[in-house]
SEPA-576930 format. One record per residue (C-alpha): residue number from 1; x, y, z. Coordinates in pm, whole numbers, plus 50000, padded with zeros to 5 digits. Layout:
REM residues N
  pos     xx     yy     zz
  NUM      X      Y      Z
...
END
This chain:
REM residues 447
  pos     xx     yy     zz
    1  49422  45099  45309
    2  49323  45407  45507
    3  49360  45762  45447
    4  49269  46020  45710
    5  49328  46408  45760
    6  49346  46379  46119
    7  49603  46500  46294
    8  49814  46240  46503
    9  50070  46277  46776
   10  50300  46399  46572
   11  50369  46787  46647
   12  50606  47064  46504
   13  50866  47237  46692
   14  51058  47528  46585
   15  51423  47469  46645
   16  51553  47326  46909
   17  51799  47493  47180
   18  52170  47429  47163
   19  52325  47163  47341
   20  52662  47223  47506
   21  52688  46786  47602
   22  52997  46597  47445
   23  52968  46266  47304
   24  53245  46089  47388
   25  53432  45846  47088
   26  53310  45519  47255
   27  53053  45427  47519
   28  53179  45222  47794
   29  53026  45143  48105
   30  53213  45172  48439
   31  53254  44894  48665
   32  53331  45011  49102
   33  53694  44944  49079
   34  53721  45181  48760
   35  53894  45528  48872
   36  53772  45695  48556
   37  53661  45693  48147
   38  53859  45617  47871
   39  54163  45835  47860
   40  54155  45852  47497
   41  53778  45953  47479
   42  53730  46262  47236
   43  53451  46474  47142
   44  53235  46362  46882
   45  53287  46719  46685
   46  53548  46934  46618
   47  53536  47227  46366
   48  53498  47152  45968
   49  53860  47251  45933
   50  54035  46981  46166
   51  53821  46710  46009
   52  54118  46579  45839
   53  54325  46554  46140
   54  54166  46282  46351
   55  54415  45985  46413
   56  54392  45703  46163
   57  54202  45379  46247
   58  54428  45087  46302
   59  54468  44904  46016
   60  54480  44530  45982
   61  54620  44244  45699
   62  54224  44217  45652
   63  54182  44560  45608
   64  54448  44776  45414
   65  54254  45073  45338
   66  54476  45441  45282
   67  54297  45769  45421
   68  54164  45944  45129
   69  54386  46265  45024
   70  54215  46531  45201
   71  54233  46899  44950
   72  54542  47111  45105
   73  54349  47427  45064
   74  53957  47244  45263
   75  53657  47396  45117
   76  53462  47689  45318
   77  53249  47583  45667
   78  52858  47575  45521
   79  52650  47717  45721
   80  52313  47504  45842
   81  51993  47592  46049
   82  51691  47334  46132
   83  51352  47441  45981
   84  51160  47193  46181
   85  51172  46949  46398
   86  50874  46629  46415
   87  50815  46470  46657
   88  50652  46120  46642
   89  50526  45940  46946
   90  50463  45602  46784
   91  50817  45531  46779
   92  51148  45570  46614
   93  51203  45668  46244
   94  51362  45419  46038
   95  51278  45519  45685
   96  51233  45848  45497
   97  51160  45927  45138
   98  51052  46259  44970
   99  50907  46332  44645
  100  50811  46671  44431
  101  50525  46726  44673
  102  50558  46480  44979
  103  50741  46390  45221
  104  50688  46006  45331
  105  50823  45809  45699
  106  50794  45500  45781
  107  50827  45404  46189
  108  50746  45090  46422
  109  50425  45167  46331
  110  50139  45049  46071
  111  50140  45421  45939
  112  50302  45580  45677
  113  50266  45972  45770
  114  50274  46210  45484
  115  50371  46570  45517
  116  50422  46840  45267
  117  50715  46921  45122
  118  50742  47282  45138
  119  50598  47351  45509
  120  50617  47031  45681
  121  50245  47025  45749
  122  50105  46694  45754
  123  49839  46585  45512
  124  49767  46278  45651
  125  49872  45892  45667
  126  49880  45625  45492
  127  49778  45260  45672
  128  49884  44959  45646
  129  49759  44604  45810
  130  50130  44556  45915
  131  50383  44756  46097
  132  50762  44809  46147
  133  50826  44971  45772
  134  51216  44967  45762
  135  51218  45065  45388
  136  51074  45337  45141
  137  51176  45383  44801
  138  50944  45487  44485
  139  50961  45610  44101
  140  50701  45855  43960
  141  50408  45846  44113
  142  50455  45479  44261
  143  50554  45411  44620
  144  50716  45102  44728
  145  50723  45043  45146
  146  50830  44694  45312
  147  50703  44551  45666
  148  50715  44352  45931
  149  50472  44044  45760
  150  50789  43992  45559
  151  50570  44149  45227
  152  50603  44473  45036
  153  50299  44737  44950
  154  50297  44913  44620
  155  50082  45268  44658
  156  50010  45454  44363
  157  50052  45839  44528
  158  49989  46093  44227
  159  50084  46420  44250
  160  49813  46640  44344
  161  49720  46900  44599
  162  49528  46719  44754
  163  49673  46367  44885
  164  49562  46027  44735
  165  49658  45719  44741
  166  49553  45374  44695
  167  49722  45029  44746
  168  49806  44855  44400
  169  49976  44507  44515
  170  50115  44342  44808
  171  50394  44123  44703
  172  50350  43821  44736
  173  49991  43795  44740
  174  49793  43636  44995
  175  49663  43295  44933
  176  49235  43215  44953
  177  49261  42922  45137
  178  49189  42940  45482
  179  49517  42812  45650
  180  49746  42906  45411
  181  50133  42815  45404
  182  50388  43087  45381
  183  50442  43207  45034
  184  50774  43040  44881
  185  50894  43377  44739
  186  50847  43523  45057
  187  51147  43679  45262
  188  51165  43476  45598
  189  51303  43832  45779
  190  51246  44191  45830
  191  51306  44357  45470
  192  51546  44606  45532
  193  51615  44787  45156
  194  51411  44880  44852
  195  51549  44978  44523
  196  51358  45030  44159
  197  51531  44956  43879
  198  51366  45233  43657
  199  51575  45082  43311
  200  51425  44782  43340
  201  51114  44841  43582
  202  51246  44608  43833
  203  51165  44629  44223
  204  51514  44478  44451
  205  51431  44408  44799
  206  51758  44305  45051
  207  51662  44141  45354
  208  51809  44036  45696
  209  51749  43626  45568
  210  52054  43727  45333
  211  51877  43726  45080
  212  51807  43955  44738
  213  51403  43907  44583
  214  51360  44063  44210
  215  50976  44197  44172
  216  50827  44244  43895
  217  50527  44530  43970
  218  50311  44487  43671
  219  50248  44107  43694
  220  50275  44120  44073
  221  50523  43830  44126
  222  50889  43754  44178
  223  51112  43693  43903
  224  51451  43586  44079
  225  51580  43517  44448
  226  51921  43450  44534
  227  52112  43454  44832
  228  52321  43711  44826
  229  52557  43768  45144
  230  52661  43518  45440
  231  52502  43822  45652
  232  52215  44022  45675
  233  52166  44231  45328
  234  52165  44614  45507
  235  52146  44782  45173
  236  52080  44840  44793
  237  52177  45092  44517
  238  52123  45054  44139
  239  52305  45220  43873
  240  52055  45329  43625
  241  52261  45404  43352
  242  52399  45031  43317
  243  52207  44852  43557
  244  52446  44698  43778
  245  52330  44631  44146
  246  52486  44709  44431
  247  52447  44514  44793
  248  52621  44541  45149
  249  52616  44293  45405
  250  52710  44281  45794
  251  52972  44027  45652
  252  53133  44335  45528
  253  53158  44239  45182
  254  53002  44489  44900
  255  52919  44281  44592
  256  52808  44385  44236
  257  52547  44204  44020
  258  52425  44214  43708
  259  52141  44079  43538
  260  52173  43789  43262
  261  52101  43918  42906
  262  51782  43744  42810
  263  51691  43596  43124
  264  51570  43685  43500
  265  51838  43561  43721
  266  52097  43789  43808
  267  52529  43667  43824
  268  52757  43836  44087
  269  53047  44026  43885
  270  53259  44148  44107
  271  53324  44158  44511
  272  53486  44442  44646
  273  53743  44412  44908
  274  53690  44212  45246
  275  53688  44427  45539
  276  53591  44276  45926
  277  53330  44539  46016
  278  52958  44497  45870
  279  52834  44741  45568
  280  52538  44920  45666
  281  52498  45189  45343
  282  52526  45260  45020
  283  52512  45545  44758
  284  52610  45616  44439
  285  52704  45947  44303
  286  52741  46027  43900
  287  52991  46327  43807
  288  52989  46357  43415
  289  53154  46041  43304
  290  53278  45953  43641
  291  53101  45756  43874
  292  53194  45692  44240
  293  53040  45418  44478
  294  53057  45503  44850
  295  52990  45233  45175
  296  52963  45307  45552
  297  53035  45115  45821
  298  52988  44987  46169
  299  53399  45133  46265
  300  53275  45492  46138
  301  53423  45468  45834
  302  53317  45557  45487
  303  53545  45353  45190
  304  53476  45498  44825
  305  53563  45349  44493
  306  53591  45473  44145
  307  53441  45303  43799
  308  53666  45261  43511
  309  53573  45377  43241
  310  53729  45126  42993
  311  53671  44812  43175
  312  53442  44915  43431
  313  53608  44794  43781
  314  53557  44974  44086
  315  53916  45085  44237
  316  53899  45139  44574
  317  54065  45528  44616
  318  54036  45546  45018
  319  53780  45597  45320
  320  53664  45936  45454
  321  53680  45950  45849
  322  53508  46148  46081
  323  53187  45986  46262
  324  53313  45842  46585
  325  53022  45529  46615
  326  52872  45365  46290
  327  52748  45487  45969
  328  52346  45407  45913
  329  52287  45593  45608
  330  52441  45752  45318
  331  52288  45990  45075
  332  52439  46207  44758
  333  52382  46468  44539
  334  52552  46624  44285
  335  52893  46689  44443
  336  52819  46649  44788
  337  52795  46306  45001
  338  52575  46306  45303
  339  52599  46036  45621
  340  52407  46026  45918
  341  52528  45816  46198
  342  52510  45610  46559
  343  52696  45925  46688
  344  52356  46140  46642
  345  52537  46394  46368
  346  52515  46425  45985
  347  52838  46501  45837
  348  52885  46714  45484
  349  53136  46599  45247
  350  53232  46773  44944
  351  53418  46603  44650
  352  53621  46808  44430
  353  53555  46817  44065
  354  53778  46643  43841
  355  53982  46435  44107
  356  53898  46215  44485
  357  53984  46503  44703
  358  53742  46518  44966
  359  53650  46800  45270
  360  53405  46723  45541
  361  53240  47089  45466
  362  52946  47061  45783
  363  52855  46844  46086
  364  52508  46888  46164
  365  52423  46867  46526
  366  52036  46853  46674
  367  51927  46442  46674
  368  51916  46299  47050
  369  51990  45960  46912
  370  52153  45809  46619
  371  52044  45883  46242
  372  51893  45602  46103
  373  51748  45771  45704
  374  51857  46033  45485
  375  51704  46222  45221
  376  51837  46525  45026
  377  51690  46784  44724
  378  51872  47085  44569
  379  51725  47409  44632
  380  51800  47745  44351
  381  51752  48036  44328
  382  51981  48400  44198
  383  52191  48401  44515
  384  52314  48061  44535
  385  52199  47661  44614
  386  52037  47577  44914
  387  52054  47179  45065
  388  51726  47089  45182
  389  51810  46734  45385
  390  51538  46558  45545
  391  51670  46330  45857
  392  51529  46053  46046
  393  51649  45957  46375
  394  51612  45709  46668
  395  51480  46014  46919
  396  51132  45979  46724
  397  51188  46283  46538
  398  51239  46396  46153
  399  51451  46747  46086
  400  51460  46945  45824
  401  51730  47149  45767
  402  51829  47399  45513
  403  52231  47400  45418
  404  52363  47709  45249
  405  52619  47528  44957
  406  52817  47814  44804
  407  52932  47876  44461
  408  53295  47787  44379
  409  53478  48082  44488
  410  53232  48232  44686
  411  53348  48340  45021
  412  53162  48238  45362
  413  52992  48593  45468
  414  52752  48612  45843
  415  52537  48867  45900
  416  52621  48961  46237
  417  52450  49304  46257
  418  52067  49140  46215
  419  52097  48851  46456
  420  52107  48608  46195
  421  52395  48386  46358
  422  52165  48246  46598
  423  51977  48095  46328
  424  52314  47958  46095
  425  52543  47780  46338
  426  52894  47729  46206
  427  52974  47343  46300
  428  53133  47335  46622
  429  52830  47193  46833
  430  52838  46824  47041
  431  52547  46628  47007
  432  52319  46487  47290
  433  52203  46154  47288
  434  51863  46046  47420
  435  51913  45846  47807
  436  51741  45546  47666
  437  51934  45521  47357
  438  52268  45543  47578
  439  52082  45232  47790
  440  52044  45050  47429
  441  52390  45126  47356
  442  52541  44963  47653
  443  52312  44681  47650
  444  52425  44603  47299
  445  52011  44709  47196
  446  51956  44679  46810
  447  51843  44895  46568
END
């Protein structure tokens, strides 16, 4: 491990210019003997208030999903504005967490940059002897990253002005001899999701090899594997008041698991409805007794269920729709639900208390390429609640933004008289995507 207060590549930009490009709903590419683009090609944003009116996805005996009932009466526009912009020349950003004082990314690269929370400066970086770090997840002052040698590093980051850190474990450990075989408890492909189980101090890592490792930290060794999907594993949520697991697959299944009283392997208790397109994201999101379980998905889609609270099933209540190419990454807090996705915008959504009614309330515009992380924290203060949401994307760059959330009741005012609308844009921008991700795109290029 290697700590530095260097400065790398990576340099700060103040807020970007608008871009006036529309992203239309589907690449194709155009052959000679075409005469001209998909008639039925849309822009990739329209104002906050139409969100509800886009045409429904075909539906399909696989997949008999029902539009979730959008609120007659949609909550206000919030208003959003980009407090920096990153930019990272070692390569795209697939992972991002933040803590009290930090903000951690993980890239193609064997560094882990660090940057403060409240200005964006960076402190420094954290090194690794392997690269490619598609996962970040932590709890307290532990950090848990995985990489492309198939292992995971455990950091122990404290919380201090001045940033520490030192490597605790790498899981599973390296073996003396000189020719060593790979490790049996190894994952055999890129680790793509982290999640700590804080209840029971449990590490679950998901990986492309369709398979789910348990970790335990303390004695540095794995505790249960089992295969968990007929796909890729793309993600991992645990609820950590009962300690049910969550996983998604690119089979497009979304299973639940739950650990065996008195043992280490874990039982699969319930599998959530079959659809055809692959399951990229997860998030969970706790309103008083309620608790809600959202998925996104490669047809733009996001499905949500709802926990019973007697026997504890998850009934599916409908999908929000909006994003016009896949959903990467989902994020919530408190009554909000964040997703970033292929179509380079994060979209907003706010659910009403006491019911499923949902309003896509922003679509934030400013990535050149498609949002692969998410990360969110709750600002307060006498006025109101501010959204701080930290965004990684496939242009090389993380964005912070700032996203005025008003009180309930509270009417949407802009100060027009100071020049201040040039900093909050209402959400009726198009996004531009990044040549070279278009050339992915086409070529069918993965993520």
């Amino acid at each position: 491990m290697e700590f530095t207060d260097e400065k790398s590549h990576c340099k700060l930009k103040i807020h970007e210019a608008r871009r006036s490009v529309n992203l239309p709903r589907r690449l194709s590419v155009l052959h000679d003997d075409d005469d001209e683009g998909d008639p039925q090609a849309v822009s990739a944003r329209t104002s906050c208030a139409s969100a509800a009116s886009f045409r429904l996805w075909p539906t399909s005996p696989e997949t008999q999903w029902t539009r979730s009932p959008m609120n007659a009466t949609p909550s206000p526009p919030l208003l959003y504005h980009c407090l920096a912009s990153l930019h990272r020349s070692e390569g795209n950003i697939y992972s991002v967490y933040v803590t009290k004082d930090f903000i951690f990314t993980g890239s193609g690269s064997c560094r882990i940059h660090v940057w403060k929370l409240l200005d964006c400066s960076e402190v420094g970086y954290i090194k690794a002897s392997s690269g490619d770090i598609r996962a970040i997840s932590g709890w307290g002052r532990f950090l848990f990253t995985s990489h492309g040698d198939c292992r995971i590093r455990a950091w122990d980051v404290p919380s201090a002005e001045n940033f520490r850190s030192k490597k605790i474990a790498t899981l599973p450990g390296r073996s003396f001899f000189k020719f060593p075989k790979k490790s049996s408890h190894q994952h055999k492909n890129s680790i793509s999701c982290l999640a700590y189980s804080n209840m029971e101090r449990l590490l679950f890592t998901g990986s492309w090899d369709r398979t789910v490792k348990v970790w335990q930290i303390t004695e540095r060794r794995c505790i249960d594997s089992f295969i968990a999907h007929d796909g890729p594993v793309n993600a991992i949520v645990i609820n950590q008041e009962d300690g049910c697991v969550f996983t998604c697959s690119s089979d497009g299944t979304v299973k639940i698991w739950r650990r065996v009283s008195g043992e280490s392997s874990h039982i699969l208790t319930m599998k959530l409805k079959f659809q055809p397109s692959p399951v990229n994201a997860l998030a969970l999101s706790m309103s008083h007794a309620n608790c809600f379980l959202y998925s996104g998905s490669s047809d733009g889609l996001i499905n949500f269920w709802e926990k019973e609270r007697i026997s504890g099933r998850y009934n599916h209540l409908g999908f929000l729709q909006g994003h016009h190419f896949a959903v990467l990454c989902l994020v919530t807090i408190e009554d909000l639900i964040l997703s970033g996705s292929e179509d380079a915008t994060i979209r907003i959504w706010k659910r009403e208390d006491g019911n499923s009614l949902h309003s896509c309330v922003a679509v934030v515009d400013g990535h050149h390429g498609p949002v692969k992380c998410l990360a969110a924290a709750m600002e307060a203060d006498e006025i109101g609640r501010d959204l701080l949401v930290y965004s990684g994307s496939l242009d090389q760059t993380l964005k912070v933004w700032r996203v005025k959330v008003h009180h309930p009741g509270e009417k949407v005012k802009l100060d027009r008289s100071e020049g201040n609308i040039d900093q909050y844009l209402e959400c009726k921008m198009s996004p531009v995507l990044s040549p070279s991700w278009v050339e992915k795109k086409i070529s069918g290029g993965d993520f």
